[in-house]
LUMFI-996776 format. One line per 2 residues: number of its first residue (from 1); for each residue x, y, z of N, C-alpha, C. Coordinates in steps of 0.2 Angstrom, whole numbers. Layout:
NUM) X:Y:Z:X:Y:Z:X:Y:Z  ...
//
This chain:
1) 4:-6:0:0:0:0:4:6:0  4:12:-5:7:18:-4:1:22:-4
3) 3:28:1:-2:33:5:2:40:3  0:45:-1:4:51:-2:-1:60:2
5) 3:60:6:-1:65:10:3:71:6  -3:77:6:-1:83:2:-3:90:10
7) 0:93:11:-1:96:16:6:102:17  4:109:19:11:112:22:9:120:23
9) 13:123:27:12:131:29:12:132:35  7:128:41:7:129:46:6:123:50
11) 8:123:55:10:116:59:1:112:59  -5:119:61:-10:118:60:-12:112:55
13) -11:111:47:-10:107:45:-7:101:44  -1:103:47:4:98:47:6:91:51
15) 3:94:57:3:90:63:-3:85:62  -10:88:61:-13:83:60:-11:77:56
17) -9:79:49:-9:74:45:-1:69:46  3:69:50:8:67:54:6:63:61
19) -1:66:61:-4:62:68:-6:54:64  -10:56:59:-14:51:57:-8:47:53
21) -4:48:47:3:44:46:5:41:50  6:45:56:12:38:60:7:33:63
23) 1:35:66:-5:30:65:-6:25:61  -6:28:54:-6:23:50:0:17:50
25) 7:20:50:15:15:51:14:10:55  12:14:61:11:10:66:8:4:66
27) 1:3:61:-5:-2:61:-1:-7:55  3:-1:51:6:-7:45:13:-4:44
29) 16:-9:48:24:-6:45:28:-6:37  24:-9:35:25:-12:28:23:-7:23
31) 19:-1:24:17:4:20:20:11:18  21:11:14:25:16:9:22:22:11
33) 22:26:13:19:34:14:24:40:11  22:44:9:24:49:5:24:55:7
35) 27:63:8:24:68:10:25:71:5  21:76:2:23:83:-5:21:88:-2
37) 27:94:0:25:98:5:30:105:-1  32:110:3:38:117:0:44:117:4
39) 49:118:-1:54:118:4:55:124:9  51:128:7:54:137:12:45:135:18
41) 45:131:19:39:132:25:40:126:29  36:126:36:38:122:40:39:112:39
43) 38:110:36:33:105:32:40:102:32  45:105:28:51:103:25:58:103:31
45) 53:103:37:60:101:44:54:96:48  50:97:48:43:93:53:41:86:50
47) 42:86:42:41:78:40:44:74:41  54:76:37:58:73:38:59:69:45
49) 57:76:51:62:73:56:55:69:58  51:65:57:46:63:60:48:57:55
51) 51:55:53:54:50:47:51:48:41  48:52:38:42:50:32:47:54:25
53) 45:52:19:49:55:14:47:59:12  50:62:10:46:72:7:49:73:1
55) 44:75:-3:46:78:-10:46:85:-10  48:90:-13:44:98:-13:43:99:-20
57) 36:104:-20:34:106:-26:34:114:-26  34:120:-32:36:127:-30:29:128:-31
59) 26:132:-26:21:135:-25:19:138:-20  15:143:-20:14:149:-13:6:152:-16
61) 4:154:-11:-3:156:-12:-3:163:-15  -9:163:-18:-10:170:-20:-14:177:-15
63) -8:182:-17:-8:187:-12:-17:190:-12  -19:193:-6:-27:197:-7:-26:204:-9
65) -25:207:-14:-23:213:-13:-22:217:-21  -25:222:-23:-25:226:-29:-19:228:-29
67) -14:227:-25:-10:234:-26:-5:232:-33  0:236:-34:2:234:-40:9:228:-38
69) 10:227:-33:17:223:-31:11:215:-33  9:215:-28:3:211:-26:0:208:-33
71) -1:210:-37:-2:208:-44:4:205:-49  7:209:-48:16:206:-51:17:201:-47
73) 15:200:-40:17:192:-36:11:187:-38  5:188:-40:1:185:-43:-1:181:-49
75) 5:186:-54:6:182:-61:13:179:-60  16:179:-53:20:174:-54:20:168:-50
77) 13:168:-45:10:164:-44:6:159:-49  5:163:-54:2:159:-58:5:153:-62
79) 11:158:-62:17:153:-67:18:146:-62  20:147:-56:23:143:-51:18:139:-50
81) 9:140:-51:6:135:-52:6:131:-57  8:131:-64:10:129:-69:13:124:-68
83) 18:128:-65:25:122:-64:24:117:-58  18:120:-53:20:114:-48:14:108:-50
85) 10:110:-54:5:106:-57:10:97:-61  13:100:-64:17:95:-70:22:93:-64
87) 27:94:-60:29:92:-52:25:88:-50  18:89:-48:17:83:-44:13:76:-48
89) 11:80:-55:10:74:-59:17:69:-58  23:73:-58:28:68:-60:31:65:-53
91) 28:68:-49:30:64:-42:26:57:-42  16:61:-41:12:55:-43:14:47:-48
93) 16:51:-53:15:44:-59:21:40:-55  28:43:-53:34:39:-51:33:37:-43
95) 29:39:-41:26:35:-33:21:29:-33  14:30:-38:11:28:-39:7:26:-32
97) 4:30:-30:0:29:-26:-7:29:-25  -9:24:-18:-17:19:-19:-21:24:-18
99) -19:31:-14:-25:36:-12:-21:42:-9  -22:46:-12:-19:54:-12:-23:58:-7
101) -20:58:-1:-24:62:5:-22:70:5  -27:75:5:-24:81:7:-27:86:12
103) -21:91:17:-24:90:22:-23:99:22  -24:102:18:-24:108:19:-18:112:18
105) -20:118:15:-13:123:14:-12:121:6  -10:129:3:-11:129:-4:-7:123:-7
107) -2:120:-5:3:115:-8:-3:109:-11  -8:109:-7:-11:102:-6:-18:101:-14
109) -17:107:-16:-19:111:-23:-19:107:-29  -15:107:-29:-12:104:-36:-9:96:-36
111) -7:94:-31:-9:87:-29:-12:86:-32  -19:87:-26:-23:83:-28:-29:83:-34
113) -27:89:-37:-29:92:-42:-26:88:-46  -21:86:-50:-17:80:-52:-19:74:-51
115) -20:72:-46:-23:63:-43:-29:62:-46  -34:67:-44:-40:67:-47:-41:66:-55
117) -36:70:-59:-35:69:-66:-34:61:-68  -28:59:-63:-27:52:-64:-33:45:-63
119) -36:49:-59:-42:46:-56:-41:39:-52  -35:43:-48:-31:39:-41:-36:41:-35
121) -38:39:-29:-41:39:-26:-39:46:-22  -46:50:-18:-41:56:-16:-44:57:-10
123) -43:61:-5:-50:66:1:-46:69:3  -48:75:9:-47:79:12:-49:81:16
125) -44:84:23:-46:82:29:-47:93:29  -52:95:32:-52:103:34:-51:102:41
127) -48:108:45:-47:108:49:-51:114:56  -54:118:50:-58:122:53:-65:123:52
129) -68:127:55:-74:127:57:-77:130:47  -73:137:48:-74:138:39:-67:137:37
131) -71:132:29:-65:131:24:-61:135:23  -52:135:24:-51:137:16:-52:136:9
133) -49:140:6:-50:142:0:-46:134:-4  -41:133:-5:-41:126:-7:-45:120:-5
135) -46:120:0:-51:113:2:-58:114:1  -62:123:-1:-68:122:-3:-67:120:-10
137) -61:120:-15:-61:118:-24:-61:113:-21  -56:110:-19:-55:102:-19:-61:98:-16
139) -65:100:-13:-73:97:-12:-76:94:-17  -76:101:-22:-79:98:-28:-75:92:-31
141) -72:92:-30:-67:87:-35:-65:79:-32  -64:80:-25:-60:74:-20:-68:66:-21
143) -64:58:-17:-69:57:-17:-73:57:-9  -70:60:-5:-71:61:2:-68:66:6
145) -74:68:9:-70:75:13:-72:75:20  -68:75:23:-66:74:31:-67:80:36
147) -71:82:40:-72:90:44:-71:88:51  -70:90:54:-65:91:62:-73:95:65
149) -76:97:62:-82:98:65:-88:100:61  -96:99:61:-99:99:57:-102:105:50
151) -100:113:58:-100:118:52:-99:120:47  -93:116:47:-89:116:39:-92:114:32
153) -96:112:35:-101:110:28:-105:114:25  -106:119:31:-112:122:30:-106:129:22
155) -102:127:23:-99:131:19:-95:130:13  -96:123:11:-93:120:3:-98:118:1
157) -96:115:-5:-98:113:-10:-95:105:-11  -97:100:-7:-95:93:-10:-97:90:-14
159) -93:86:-19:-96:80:-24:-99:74:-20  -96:74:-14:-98:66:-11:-101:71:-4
161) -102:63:-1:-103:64:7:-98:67:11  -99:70:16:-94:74:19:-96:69:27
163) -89:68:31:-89:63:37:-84:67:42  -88:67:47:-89:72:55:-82:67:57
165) -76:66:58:-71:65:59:-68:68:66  -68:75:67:-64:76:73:-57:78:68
167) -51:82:75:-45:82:75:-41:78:78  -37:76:75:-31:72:80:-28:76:85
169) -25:72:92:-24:77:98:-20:74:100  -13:75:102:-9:72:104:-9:68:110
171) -6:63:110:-9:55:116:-8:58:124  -1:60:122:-1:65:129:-6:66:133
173) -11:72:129:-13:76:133:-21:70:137  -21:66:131:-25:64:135:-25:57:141
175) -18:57:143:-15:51:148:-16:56:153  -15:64:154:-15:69:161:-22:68:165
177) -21:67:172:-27:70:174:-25:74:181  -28:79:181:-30:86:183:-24:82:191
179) -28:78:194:-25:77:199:-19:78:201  -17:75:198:-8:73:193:-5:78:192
181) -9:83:188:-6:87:185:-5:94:191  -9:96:194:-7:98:201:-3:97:205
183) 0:91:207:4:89:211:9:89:205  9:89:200:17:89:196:18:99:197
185) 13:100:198:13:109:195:15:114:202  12:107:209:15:112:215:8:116:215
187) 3:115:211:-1:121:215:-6:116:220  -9:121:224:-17:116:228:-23:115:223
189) -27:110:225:-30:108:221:-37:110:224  -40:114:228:-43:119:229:-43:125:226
191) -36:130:225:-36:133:219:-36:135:213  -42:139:212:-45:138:202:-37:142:199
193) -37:137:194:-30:140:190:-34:142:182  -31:147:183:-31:149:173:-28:150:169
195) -25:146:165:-20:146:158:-22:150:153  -18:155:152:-18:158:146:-13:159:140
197) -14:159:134:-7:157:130:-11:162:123  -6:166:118:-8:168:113:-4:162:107
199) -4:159:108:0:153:103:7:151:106  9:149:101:17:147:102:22:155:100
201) 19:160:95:23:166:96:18:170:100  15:170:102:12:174:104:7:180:102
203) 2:184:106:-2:189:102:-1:193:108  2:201:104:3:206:109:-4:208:112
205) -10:210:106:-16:211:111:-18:208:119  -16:202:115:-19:197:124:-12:201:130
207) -8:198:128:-2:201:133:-3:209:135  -5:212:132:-7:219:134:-11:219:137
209) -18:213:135:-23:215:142:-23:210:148  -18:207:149:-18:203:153:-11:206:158
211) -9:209:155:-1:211:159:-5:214:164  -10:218:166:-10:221:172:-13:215:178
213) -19:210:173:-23:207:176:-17:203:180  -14:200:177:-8:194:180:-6:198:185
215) -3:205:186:1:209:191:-5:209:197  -11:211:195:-16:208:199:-18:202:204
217) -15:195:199:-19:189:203:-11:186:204  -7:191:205:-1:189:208:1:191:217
219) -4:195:219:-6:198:223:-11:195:226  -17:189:223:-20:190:227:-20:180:228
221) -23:177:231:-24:172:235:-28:168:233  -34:168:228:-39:166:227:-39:163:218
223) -33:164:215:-34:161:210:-26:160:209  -24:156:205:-16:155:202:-17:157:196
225) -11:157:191:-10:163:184:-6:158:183  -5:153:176:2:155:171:-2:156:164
227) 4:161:163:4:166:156:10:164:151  7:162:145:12:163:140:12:171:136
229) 18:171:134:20:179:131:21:176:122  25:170:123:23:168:117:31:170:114
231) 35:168:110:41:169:109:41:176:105  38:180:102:37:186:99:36:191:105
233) 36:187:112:32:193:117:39:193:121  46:191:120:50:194:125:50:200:131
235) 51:204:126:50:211:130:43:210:137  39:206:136:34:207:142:36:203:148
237) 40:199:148:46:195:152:47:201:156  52:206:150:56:210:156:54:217:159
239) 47:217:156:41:221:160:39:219:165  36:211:166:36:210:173:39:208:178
241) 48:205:176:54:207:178:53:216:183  52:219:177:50:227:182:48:225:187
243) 43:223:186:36:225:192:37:219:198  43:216:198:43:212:203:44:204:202
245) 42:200:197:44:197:197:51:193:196  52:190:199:57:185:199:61:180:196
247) 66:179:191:67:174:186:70:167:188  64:161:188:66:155:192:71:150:186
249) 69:152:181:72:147:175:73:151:170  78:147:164:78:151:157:70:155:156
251) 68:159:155:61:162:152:55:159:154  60:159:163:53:159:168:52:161:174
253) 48:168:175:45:171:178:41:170:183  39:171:191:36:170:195:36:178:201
255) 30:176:204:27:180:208:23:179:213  23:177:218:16:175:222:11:170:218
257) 8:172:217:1:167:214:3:169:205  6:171:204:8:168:195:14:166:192
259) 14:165:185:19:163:184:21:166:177  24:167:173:25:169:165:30:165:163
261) 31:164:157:32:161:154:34:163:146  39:162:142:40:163:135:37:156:131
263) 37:152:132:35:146:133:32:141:132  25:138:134:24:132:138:25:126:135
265) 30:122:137:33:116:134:32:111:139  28:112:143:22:105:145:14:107:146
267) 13:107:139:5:109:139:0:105:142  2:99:141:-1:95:143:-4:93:150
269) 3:93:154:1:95:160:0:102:162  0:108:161:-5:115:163:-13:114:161
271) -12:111:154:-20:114:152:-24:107:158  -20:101:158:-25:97:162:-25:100:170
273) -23:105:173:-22:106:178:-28:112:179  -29:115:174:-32:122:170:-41:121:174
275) -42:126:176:-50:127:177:-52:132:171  -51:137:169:-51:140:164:-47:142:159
277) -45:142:152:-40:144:149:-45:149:144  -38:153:142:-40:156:139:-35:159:132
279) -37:161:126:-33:160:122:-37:161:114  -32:160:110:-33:160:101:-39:154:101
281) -41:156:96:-46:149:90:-44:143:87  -38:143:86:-33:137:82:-36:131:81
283) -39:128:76:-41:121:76:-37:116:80  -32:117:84:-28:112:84:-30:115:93
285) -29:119:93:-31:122:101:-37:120:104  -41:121:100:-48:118:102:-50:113:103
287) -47:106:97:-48:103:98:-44:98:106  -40:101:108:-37:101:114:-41:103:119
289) -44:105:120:-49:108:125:-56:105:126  -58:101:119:-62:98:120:-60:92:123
291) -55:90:119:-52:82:122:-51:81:129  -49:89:134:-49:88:141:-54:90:143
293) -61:92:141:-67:96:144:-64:102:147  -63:106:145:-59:113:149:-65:119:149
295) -65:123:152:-70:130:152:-64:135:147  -67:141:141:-62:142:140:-66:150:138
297) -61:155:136:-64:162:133:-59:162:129  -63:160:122:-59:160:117:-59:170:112
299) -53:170:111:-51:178:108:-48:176:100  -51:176:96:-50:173:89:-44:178:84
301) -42:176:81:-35:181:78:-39:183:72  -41:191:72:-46:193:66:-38:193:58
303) -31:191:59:-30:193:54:-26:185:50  -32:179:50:-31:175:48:-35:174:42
305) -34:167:36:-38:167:31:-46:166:33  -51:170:30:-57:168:30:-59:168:37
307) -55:172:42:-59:173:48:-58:168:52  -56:163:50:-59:156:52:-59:153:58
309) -54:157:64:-55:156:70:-63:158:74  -64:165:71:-71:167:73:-75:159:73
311) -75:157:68:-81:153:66:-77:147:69  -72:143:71:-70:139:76:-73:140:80
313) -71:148:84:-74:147:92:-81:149:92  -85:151:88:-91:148:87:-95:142:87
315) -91:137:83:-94:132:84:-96:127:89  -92:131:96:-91:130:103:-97:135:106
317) -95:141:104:-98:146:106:-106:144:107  -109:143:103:-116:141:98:-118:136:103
319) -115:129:107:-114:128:110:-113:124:118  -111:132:121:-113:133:126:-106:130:130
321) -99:130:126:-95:126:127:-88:131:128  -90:137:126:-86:142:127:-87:148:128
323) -83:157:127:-85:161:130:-81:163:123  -85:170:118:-79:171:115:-76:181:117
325) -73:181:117:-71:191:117:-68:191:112  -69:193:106:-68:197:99:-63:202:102
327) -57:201:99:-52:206:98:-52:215:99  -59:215:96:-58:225:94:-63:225:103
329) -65:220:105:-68:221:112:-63:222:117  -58:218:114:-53:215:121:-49:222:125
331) -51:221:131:-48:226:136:-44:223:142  -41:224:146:-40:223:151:-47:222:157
333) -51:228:156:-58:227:161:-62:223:158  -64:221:151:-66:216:147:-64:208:148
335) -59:211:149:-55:200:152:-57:199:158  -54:203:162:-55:200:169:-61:201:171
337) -68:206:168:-75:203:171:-76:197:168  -75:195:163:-78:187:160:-74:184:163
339) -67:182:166:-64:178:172:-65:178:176  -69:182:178:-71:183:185:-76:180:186
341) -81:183:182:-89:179:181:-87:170:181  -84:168:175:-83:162:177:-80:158:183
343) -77:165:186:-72:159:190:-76:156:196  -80:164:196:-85:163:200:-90:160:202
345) -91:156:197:-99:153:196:-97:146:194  -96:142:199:-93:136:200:-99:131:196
347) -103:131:196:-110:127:191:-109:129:185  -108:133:183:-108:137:175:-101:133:171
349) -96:135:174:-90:131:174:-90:125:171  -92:122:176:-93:113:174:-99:111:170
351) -102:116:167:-109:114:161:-105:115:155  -99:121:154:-95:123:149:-91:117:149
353) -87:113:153:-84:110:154:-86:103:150  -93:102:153:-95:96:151:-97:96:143
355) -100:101:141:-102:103:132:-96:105:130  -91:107:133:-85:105:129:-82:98:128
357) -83:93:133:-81:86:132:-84:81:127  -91:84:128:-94:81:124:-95:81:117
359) -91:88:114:-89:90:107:-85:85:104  -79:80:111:-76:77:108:-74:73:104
361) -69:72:100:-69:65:95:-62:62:98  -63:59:101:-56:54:103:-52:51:100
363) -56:48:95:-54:42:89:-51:44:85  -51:51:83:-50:55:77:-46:52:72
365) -41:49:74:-33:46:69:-36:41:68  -42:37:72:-44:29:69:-49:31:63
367) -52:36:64:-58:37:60:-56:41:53  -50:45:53:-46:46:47:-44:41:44
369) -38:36:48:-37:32:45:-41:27:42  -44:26:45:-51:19:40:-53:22:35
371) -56:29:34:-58:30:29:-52:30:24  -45:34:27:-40:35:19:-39:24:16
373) -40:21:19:-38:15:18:-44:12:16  -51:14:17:-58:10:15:-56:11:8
375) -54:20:4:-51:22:-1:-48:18:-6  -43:15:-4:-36:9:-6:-41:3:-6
377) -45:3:-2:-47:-7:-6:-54:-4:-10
//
């Protein structure tokens, strides 16, 4: 059996379909897998070192924009789609593969736009609530489309049936329990903890409204704080450095009742430890939050494709599973009254908690995989 995944840009992408791959290795060591991803993006350090074989094709998406640069970058996107169309034909024909999976990000375009022509087996897995732009064409075209939640549908156009799948979520997070993760974290497990992270770089908005809140609940007794700054949020480090806190590790910060961080590189144990979190929309974030039933106040990134985190954290929102605060709302007295409200309202908490859990798909990697392999027989 040969399986060729098309996917790359952002880990968002990438990781799932790396979740579901070694899943599949794992159930059949004997299976040929493939990746076709870009050399200048993440895809081309995260496949190899995950041990899978990676081809690259040249192509980049088209810019949104009249300006005159932006058109000039557009005709020569177009040419680069030229070239990476007859690229992946000639990877396809010399691979020869039983089913052409693709999982998102322009790369995944022309793939399976080629497969399809060959009339190789195809699908695609979306990852958010609303499609991108490649995986609403490729709807039309694939023979199966896979959606991490149902919304998604309400927003393409499929040739076939579309299948409620879920996202994959790393196995970690779901071995933690809160218990455990308390006595690894040193806090009491009578005090409510709140996890906040604006991703892995970070979003200044949130760290602006939260730098006073933390100086705040570092102070007081009744609640614990870690905060991620997020590797783009440096400088926030050595502002609350200013204001008193203490450096216990590399790009790590404490205070009374918080803690900060550049960092969290064990999410698994904080979020399972977490009464509340709070944070980005990120298909990959959320489906983590489902997976551990978490209460959350999801703040969505207005400058992503198609909005798509809005309608992510909607999907939860709708509900009853979440809280959301829209960016142009986000303040400092905007955050901490809806943290407060929750923190405080211990029934509400645990309703959010449980319609969170119950959104989840656990299976996810089994229910991919069966379907890319129902595909091949």
């Amino acid at each position: 059996m040969k399986l060729l995944f098309a996917t790359g840009g952002t880990a968002g992408h990438i990781n799932p379909a790396l979740a579901v791959a070694s899943y599949i290795k794992e159930q059949h060591p004997d299976y040929k897998i493939m990746f076709i991803g870009t050399a200048d993006h993440m895809e081309s350090r995260l496949v190899p070192n995950a041990g899978f074989e990676f081809k690259t094709i040249d192509i980049n998406g088209f810019k949104r924009s009249f300006s005159p640069k932006a058109i000039i970058e557009n005709v020569k996107t177009v040419g680069k789609l030229m070239k990476s169309e007859k690229e992946s034909k000639n990877i396809i024909k010399e691979f020869q593969p039983d089913v052409v999976i693709g999982f998102g990000g322009y790369v995944s375009g022309p793939v399976l736009d080629e497969a399809a022509k060959l009339h190789i087996p195809t699908c695609i897995h979306e990852q958010n609530a609303y499609p991108g732009i490649t995986n609403k064409q490729l709807a039309k075209k694939v023979d199966k489309v896979m959606l991490t939640v149902e919304d998604a549908a309400n927003h393409m156009e499929a040739k076939c049936d579309v299948v409620i799948t879920g996202l994959p979520v790393r196995g970690e997070l779901l071995k933690k329990s809160k218990f455990s993760a308390r006595i690894e974290l040193g806090i009491a497990d009578d005090k409510p903890l709140v996890l906040s992270f604006g991703g892995s770089l970070g979003a200044a908005p949130l760290n602006e409204a939260m730098f006073d809140i933390i100086l705040e609940d570092a102070e007081k007794n009744d609640v614990y704080h870690i905060h991620s700054v997020g590797t783009n949020g440096k400088e926030y480090l050595e502002k609350f450095e200013a204001n008193g806190f203490t450096k216990r590790a590399e790009n790590v910060y404490y205070k009374g009742n918080a803690e900060v961080r550049l960092y969290i590189d064990n999410m698994d144990t904080c979020m399972a430890a977490a009464d509340l979190v709070i944070g980005r929309a990120g298909a990959s974030s959320l489906s983590e939050i489902e997976a551990m039933g978490k209460a959350s106040i999801l703040i969505p990134s207005p400058y992503v494709a198609e909005n798509h985190q809005f309608h992510n954290a909607m999907a939860l929102v709708n509900r009853n599973a979440a809280r959301i605060l829209r960016e142009k709302d986000l303040t400092t007295d905007s955050l901490k009254a809806l943290m407060n409200e929750l923190i405080s309202d211990k029934a509400e908490l645990a309703n959010i908690e449980k319609n969170a859990k119950e959104m989840a798909i656990l299976d996810s990697r089994e229910r991919i995989a069966d379907i890319i392999l129902s595909l091949a027989k």
